[in-house]
C-alpha positions as CSV (number, residue, x, y, z in Angstrom):
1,X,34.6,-8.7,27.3
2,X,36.8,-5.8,26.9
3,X,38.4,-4.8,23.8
4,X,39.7,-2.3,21.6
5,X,37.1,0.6,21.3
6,X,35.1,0.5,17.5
7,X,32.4,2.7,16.5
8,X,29.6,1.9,16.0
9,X,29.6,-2.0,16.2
10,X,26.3,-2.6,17.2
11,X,24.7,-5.6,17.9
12,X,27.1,-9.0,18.0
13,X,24.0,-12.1,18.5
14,X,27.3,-14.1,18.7
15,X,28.3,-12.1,21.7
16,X,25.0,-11.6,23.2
17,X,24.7,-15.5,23.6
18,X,27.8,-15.6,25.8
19,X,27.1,-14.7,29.4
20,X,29.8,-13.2,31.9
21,X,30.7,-15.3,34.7
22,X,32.1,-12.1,36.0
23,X,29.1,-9.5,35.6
24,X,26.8,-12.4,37.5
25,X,29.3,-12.9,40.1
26,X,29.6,-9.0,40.8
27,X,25.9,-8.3,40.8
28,X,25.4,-10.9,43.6
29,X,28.4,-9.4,45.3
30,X,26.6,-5.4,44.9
31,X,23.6,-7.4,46.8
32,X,25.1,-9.1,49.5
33,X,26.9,-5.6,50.6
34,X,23.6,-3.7,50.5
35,X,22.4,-6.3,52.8
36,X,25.5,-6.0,54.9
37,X,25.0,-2.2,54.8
38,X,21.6,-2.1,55.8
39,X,21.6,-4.2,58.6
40,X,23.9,-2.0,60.1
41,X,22.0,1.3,59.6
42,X,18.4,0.5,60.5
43,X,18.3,1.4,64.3
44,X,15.0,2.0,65.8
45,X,15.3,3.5,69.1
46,X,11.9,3.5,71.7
47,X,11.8,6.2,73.6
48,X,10.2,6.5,77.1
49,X,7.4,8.5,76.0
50,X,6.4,5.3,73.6
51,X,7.5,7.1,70.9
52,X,10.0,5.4,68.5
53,X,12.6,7.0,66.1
54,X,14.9,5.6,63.7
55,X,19.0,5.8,63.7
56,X,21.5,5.7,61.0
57,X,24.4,4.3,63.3
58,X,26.5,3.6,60.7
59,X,26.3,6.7,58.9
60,X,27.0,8.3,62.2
61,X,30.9,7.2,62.4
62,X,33.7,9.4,62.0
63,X,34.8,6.6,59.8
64,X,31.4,6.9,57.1
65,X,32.8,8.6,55.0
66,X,35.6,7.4,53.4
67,X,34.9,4.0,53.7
68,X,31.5,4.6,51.7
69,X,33.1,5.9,48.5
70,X,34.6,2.5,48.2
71,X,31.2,0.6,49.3
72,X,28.6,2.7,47.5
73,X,27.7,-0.1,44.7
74,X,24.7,0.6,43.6
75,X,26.6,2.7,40.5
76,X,28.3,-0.8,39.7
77,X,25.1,-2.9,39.6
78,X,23.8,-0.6,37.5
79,X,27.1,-0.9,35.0
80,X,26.3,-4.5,35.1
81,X,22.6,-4.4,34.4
82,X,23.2,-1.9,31.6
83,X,25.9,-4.8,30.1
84,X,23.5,-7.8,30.5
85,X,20.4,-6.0,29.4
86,X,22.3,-4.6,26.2
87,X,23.0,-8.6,25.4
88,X,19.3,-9.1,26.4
89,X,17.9,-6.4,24.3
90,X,20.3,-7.8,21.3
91,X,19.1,-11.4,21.4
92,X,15.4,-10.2,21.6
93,X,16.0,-8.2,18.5
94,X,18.2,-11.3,16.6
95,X,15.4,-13.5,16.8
96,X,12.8,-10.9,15.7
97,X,11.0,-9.2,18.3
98,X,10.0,-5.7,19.0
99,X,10.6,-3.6,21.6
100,X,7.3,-3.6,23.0
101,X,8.0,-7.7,23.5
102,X,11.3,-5.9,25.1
103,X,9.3,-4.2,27.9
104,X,6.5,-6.2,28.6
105,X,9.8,-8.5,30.1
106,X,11.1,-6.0,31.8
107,X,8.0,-5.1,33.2
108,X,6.5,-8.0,34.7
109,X,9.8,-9.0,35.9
110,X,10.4,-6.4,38.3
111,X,6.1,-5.5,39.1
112,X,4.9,-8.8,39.8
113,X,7.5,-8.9,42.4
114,X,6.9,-5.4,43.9
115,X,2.8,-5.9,43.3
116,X,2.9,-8.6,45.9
117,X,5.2,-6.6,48.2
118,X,3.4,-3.8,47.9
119,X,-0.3,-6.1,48.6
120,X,1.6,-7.4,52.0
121,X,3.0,-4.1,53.5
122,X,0.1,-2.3,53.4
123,X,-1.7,-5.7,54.9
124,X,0.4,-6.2,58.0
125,X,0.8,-2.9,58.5
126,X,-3.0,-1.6,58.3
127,X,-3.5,-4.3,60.5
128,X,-1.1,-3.1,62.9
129,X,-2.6,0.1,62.8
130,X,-5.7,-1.5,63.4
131,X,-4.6,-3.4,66.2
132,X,-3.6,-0.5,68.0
133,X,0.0,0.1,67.4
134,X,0.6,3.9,67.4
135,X,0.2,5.8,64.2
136,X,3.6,7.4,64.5
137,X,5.3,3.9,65.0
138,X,3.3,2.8,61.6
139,X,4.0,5.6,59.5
140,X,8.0,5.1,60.0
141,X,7.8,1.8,59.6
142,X,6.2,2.7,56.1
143,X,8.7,4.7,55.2
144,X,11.4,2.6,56.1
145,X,10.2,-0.5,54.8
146,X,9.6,1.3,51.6
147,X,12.9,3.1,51.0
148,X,14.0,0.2,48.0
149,X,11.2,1.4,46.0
150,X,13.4,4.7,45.0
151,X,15.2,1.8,43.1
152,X,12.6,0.6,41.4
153,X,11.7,3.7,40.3
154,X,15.6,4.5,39.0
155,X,15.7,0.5,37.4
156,X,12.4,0.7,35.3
157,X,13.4,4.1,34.1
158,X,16.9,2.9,32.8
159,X,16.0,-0.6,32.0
160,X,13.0,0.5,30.1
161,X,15.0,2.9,27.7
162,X,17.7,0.5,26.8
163,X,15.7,-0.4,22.7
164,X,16.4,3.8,22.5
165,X,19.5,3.8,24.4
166,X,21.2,1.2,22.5
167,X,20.3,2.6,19.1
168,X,22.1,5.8,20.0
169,X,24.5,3.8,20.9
170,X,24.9,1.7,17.9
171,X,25.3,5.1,16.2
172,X,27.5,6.9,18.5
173,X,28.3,5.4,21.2
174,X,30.3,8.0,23.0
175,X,28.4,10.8,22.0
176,X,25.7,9.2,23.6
177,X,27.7,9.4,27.1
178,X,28.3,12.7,26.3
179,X,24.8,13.7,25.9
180,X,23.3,12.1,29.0
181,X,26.8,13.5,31.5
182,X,25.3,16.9,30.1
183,X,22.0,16.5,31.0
184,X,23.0,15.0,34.4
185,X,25.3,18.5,34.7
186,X,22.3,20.9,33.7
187,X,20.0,19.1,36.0
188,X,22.5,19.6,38.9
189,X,23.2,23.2,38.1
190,X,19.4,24.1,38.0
191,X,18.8,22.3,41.0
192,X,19.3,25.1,43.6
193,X,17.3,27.1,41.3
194,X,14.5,24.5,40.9
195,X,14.9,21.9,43.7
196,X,12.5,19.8,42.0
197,X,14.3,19.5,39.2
198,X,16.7,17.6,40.8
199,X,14.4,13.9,40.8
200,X,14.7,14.1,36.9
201,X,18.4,12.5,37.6
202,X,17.0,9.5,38.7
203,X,16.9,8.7,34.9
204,X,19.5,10.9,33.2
205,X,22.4,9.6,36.5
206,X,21.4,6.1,35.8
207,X,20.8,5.7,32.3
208,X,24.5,7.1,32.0
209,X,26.0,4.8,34.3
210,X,23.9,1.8,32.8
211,X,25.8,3.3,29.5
212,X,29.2,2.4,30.7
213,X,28.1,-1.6,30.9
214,X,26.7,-0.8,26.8
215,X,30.7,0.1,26.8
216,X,32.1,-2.9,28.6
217,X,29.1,-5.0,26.6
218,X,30.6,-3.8,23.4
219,X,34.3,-4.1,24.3
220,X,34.9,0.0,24.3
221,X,36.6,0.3,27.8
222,X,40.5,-0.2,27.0
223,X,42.3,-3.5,27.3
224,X,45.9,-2.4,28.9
225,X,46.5,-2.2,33.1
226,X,47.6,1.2,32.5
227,X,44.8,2.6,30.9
228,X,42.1,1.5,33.0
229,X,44.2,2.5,36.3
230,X,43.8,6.2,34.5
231,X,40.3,6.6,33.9
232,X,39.8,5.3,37.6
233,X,42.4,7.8,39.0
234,X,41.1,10.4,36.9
235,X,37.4,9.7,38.0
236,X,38.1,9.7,41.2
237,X,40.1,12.6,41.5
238,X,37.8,15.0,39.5
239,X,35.6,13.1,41.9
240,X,37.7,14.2,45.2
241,X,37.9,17.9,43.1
242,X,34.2,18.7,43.1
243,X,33.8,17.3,46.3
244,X,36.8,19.1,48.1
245,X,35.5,22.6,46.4
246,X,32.1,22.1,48.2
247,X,30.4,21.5,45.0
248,X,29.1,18.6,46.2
249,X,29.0,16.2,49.6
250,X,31.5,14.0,50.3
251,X,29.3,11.7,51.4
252,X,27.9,9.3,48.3
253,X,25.1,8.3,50.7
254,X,24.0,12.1,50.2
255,X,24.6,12.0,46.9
256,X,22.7,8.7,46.1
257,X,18.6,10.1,46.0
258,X,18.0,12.0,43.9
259,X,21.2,11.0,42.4
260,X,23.8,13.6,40.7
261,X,27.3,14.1,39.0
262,X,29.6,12.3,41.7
263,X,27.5,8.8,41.4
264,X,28.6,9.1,37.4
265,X,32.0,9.8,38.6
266,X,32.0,6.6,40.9
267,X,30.2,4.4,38.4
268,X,32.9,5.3,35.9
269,X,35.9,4.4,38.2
270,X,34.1,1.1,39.4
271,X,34.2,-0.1,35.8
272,X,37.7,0.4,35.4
273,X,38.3,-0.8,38.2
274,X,35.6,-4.0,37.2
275,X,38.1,-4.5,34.3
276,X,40.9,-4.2,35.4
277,X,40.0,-6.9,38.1
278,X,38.8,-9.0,35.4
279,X,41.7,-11.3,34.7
280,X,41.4,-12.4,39.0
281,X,37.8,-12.5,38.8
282,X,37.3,-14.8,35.6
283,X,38.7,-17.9,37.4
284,X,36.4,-17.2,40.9
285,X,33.4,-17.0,38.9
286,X,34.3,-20.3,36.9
287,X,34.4,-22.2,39.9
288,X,31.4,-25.0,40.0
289,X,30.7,-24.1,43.3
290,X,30.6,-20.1,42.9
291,X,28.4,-21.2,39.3
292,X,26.0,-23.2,41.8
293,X,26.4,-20.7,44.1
294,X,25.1,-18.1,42.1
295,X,22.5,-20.1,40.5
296,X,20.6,-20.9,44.3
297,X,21.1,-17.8,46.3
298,X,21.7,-15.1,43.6
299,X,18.5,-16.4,41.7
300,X,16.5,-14.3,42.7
301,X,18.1,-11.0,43.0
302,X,15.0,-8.6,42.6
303,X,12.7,-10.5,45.4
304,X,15.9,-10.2,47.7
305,X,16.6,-6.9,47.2
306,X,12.5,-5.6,47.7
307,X,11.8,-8.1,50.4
308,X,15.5,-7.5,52.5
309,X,14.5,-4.2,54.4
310,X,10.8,-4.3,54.7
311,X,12.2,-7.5,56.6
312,X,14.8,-5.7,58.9
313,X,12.3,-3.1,59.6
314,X,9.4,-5.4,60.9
315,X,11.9,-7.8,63.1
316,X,13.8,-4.3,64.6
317,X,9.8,-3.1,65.2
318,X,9.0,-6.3,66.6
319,X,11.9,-6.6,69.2
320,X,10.9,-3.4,70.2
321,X,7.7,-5.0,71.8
322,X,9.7,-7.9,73.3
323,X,11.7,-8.0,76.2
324,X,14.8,-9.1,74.4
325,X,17.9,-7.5,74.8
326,X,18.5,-4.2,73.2
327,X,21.7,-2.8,73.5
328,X,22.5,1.1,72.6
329,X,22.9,1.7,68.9
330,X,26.7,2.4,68.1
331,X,27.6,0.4,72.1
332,X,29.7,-2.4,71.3
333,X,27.2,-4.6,72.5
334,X,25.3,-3.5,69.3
335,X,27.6,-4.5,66.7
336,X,28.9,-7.7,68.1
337,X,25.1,-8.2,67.4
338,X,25.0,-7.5,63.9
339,X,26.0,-10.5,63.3
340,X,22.7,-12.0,64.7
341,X,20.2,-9.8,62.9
342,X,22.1,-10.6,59.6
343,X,21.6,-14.2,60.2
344,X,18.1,-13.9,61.6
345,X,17.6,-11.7,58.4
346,X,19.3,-14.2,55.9
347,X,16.8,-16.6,57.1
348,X,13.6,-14.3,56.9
349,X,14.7,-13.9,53.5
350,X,14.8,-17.4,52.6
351,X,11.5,-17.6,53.4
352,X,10.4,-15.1,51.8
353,X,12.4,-16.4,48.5
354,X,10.6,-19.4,48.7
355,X,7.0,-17.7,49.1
356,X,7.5,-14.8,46.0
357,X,10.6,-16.0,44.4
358,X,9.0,-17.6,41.6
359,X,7.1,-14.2,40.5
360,X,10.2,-13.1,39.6
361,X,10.1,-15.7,36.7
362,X,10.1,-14.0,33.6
363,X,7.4,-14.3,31.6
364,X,7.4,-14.5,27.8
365,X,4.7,-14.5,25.4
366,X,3.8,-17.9,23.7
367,X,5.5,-18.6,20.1
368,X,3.4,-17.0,17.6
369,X,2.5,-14.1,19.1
370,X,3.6,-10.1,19.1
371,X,3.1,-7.4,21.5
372,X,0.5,-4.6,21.7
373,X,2.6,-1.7,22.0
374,X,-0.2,0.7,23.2
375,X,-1.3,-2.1,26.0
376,X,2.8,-1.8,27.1
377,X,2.6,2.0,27.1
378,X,-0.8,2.3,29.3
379,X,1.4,-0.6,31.8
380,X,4.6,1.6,32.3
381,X,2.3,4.9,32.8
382,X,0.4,3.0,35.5
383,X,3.6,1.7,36.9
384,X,5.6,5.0,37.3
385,X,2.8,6.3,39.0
386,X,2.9,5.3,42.4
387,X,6.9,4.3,41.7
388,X,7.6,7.8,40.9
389,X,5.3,9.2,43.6
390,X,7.4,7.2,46.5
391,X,10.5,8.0,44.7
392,X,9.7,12.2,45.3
393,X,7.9,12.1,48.4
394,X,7.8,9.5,51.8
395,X,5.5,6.3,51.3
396,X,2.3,5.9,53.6
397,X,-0.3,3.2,53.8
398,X,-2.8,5.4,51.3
399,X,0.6,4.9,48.5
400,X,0.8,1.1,49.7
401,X,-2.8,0.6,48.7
402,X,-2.8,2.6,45.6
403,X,1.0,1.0,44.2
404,X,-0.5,-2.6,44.4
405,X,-3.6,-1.1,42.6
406,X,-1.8,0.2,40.1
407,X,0.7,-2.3,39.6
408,X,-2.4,-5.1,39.7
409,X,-3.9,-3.0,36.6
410,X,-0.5,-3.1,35.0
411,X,-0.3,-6.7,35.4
412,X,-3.5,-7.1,33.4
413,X,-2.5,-4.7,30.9
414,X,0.6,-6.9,30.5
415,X,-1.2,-10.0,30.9
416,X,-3.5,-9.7,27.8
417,X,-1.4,-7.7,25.6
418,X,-0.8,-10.2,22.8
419,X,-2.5,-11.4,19.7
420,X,-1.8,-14.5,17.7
421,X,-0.9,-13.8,14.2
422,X,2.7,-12.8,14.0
423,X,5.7,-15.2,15.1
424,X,8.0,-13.8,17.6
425,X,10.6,-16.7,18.8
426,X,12.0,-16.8,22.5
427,X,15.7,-17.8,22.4
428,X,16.5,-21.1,24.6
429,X,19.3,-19.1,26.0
430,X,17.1,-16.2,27.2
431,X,14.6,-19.6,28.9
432,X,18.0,-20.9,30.6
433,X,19.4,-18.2,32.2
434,X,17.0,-15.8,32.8
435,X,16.9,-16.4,36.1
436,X,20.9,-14.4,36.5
437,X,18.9,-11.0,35.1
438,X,17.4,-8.5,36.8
């Protein structure tokens, strides 16, 4: 993919029809390490009073912070959502459809999913409330079961903007960069000022790191070793600059919601470093068995990645109420059990892969047909509703109830959008390997 930098290039349907082994083999990667990660942070710890409380043990090491500069991925997936959606966008646009047809895609793609999570939190856990589990125990489980949903929130707001993203682009692309780093700048220099403010870089951070994959999609980033190795080192020094002056925490974990400057600064090294660990990564992802790999457990990357922590949460809660063992979090007895619970939670989320993974399925209006734009419009104001509403502030049962109600009306919004009188034609490619995007 990379090449030497052109202006202006714009979109290459040649290109777009191409898909990189590499970017799919990287995103499933990004995934399987929040997974990891997660498993061991979430801690719950029951107190003898019958009150329960939640530990971060893993951000609780000496050893944190370091490591999680070089583990903080969520910058990379979005580098490689912003390259595959670019492609996406460009083959949509090849074969004659709007934008509207764009984001009606995008839409039901990642709300169907998160409707039906939504509808089953606030199910099993109004009925736990119901059946006499204590209110405090409830409400954290809320809020921990609900903490992907800031991602949701940050996806739909950068996926949703790539039609107007990659006609700036198209135009200029670095200019474009240079636009959204100053926006993500202002916003972090007001934010003292107005603390509020600060939530507005949950689209300006990640619509410029979903920026650099329009680069690597567009072959921008440089092709030689030594170029590459200096925009990393230079990222990650001015990185270790505003850090070490106390502009900003050292710890990306800090950093990550609401996002600012240093996760810009991270997502720019990672996809140097993505390129430059291209040539050893091109042969891994060709392998048949990392292909077929990738095509059964990375296949549904959105229904993992909603589904994995409400999961954690509600086996921790439950073990709570059983006699089982429950070692000290941070003892050695509880990481040799990590282990365990990530098994216990790989096969929890097989389950529920098997039960939602198939709304996850995009779905594409009929041949012959074009998209209501205002009927799109009315969907993503309904949606960022409730998304942005748990993004700002904790979720509770009252925001469980009202996000599947909201993303329900969405869904009908979306669902009856089209008319029949103008032909927009669905590429075969976008039918075959849809199920690699997110």
């Amino acid at each position: 993919m990379a090449g030497t930098a052109r202006q202006g290039r714009g979109p290459q349907p040649a290109a777009a029809e191409r898909r990189d082994p590499v970017i799919d083999l990287v995103r499933f990667t990004c995934l399987g390490l929040v997974v990891v990660g997660h498993c061991m942070m979430v801690s719950p710890v029951l107190h003898r009073d019958g009150t329960v409380t939640t530990q971060n043990t893993l951000a609780e090491q000496d050893w944190f912070v370091p490591v999680i500069w070089i583990f903080m991925v969520m910058p990379l997936f979005f580098v490689t959502g912003g390259s595959t959606g670019l492609q996406s966008w460009w083959r949509l646009k090849h074969d004659g459809g709007p934008a509207s047809q764009f984001l009606r895609s995008r839409l039901l793609r990642l709300v169907k999913p998160a409707a039906a999570l939504l509808a089953v939190m606030f199910l099993a856990l109004g009925a736990a409330q119901l059946l006499g589990v204590h209110l405090q125990v409830v409400q954290l489980m809320t809020a921990g079961a609900g903490m992907p949903l800031w991602f949701l929130a940050a996806y739909l707001a950068a996926q949703l903007n790539i039609p107007l993203l990659a006609a700036l682009h198209t135009r200029a692309p670095w200019l474009t960069l240079a636009g959204l780093t100053a926006l993500v700048v202002a916003v972090d220099c007001l934010r003292g000022a107005v603390p509020g403010l600060a939530h507005a870089n949950l689209v300006f951070v990640w619509c410029a790191v979903q920026q650099l994959g329009f680069l690597l999609a567009d072959g921008y980033w440089p092709r030689s070793r030594s170029g590459l190795l200096g925009i990393a080192a230079a990222a990650h020094l001015l990185l270790g600059a505003v850090t070490g002056l106390g502009l900003y925490s050292g710890n990306m974990l800090v950093n990550l919601n609401p996002p600012n400057l240093c996760l810009l600064l991270l997502g720019i090294a990672q996809a140097a470093l993505l390129e430059l660990a291209r040539p050893l990564l091109v042969p891994a992802a060709s392998a048949r068995w990392v292909q077929r790999l990738l095509l059964v457990a990375g296949a549904r990357p959105l229904t993992v990645y909603l589904w994995h922590l409400p999961l954690l949460v509600g086996m921790s809660g439950l073990l709570l109420l059983t006699p089982f063992p429950k070692p000290s979090a941070g003892s050695a007895a509880w990481w040799w059990a990590r282990p365990l619970v990530l098994l216990a939670l790989v096969l929890l989320l097989l389950a529920a892969v098997a039960v939602f993974g198939r709304l996850e399925e995009r779905t594409t209006p009929s041949p012959g047909t074009r998209c209501r734009p205002a009927r799109v419009a009315g969907a993503v104001v309904v949606v960022f509703l409730p998304v942005a509403a748990a993004a700002f502030g904790s979720l509770t049962l009252g925001l469980l109830a009202g996000g599947a109600a909201c993303f329900g009306l969405a869904l009908l919004l979306l669902r009856g959008h089209c008319q029949p009188d103008e032909v927009v034609p669905v590429s075969n490619h976008d039918r075959e390997h849809d199920v690699h995007r997110g």
